[in-house]
VMD Tcl script that draws the C-alpha trace (Angstrom):
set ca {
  {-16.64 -3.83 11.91}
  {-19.78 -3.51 9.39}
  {-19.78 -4.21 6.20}
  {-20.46 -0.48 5.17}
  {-17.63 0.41 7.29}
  {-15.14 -2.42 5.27}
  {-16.41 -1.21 1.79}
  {-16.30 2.55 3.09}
  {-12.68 2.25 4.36}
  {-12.01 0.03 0.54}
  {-13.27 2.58 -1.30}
  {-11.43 5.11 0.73}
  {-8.21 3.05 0.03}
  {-8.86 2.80 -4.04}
  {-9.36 6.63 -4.10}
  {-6.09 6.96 -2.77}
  {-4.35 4.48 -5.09}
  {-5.67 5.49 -7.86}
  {-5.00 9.13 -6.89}
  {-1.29 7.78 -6.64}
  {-1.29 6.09 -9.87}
  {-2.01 9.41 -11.79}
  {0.39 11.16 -10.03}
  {3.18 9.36 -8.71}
  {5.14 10.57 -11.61}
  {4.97 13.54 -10.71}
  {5.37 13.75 -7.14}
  {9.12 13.77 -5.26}
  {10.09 10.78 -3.11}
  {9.41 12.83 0.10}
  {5.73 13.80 -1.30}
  {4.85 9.40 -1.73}
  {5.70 8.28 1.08}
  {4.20 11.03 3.09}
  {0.60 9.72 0.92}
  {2.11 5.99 1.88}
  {2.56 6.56 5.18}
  {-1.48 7.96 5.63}
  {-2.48 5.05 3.95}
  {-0.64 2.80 6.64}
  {-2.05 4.96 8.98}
  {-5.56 4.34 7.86}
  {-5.40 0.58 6.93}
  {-3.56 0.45 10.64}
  {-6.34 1.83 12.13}
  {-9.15 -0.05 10.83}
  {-7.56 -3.22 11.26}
  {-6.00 -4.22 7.43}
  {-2.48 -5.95 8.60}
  {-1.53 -6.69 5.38}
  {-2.21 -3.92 3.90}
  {-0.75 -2.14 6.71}
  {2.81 -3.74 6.25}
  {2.68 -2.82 2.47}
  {1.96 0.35 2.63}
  {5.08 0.80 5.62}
  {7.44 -1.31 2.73}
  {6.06 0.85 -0.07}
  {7.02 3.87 2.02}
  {10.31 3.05 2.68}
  {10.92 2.21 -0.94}
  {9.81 5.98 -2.27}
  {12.66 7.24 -0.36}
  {15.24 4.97 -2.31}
  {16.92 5.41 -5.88}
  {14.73 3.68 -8.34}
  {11.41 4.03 -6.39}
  {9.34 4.62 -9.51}
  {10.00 0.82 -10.46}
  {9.44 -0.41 -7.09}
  {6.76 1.88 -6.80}
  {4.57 0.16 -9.75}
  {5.40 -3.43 -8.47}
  {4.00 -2.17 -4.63}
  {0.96 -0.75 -5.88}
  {0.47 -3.85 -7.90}
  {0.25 -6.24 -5.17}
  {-2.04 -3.47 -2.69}
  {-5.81 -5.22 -4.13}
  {-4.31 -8.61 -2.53}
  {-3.88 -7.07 0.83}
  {-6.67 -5.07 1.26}
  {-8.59 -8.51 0.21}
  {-6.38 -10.30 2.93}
  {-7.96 -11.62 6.15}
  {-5.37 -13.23 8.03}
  {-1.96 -12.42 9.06}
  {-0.02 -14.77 7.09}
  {-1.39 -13.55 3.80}
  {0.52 -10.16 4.97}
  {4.00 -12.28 5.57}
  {3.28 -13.79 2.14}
  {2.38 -10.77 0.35}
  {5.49 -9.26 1.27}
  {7.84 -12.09 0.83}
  {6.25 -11.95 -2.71}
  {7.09 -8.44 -3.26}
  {10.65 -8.70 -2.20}
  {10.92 -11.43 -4.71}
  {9.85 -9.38 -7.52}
  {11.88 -6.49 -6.04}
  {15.46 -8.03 -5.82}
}
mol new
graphics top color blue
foreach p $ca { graphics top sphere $p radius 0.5 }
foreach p [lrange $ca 0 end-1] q [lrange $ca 1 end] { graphics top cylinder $p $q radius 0.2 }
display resetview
């Protein structure tokens, strides 16, 4: 993959995020992880593991009471995995979230 097709598919990713940040109090569990679960489908298809496997955690954790805490420690942890380049960085970004989480 090109360069311009990395910092397309970044930028594309940011958009969302940020578009999530402004709104995430507003949206119901059902409407996040519906936007959580295109981003997974997007960093799955263009290759981002780790930011693949957050995004599917992140997901899951809309649909559970007190996702609006968990929600703000996911999102704070999604610049490290779209700046990952190797699977283990996804193993330890999410061992680091559930951490924080529990």
């Amino acid at each position: 993959m090109g360069d311009d097709t990395l910092a397309r598919i970044r930028d594309q990713v940011a958009q969302r995020v940020a578009q999530l940040e402004l709104t995430s109090a507003r949206l119901s569990p059902f409407d996040l992880h519906s936007r959580l679960e295109a981003l997974r489908v997007l960093a799955a298809a263009n290759g981002f593991d780790a930011l693949e496997g957050l995004a599917r955690r992140t997901a899951r954790e809309a649909l559970l009471p007190g996702h609006r805490i968990a929600m703000r420690t996911c999102l704070d942890r999604i610049g490290d995995a779209l700046l990952s380049e190797s699977s283990t960085d996804r193993t330890t970004i999410l061992a680091s979230l559930a951490v924080r989480l529990h």
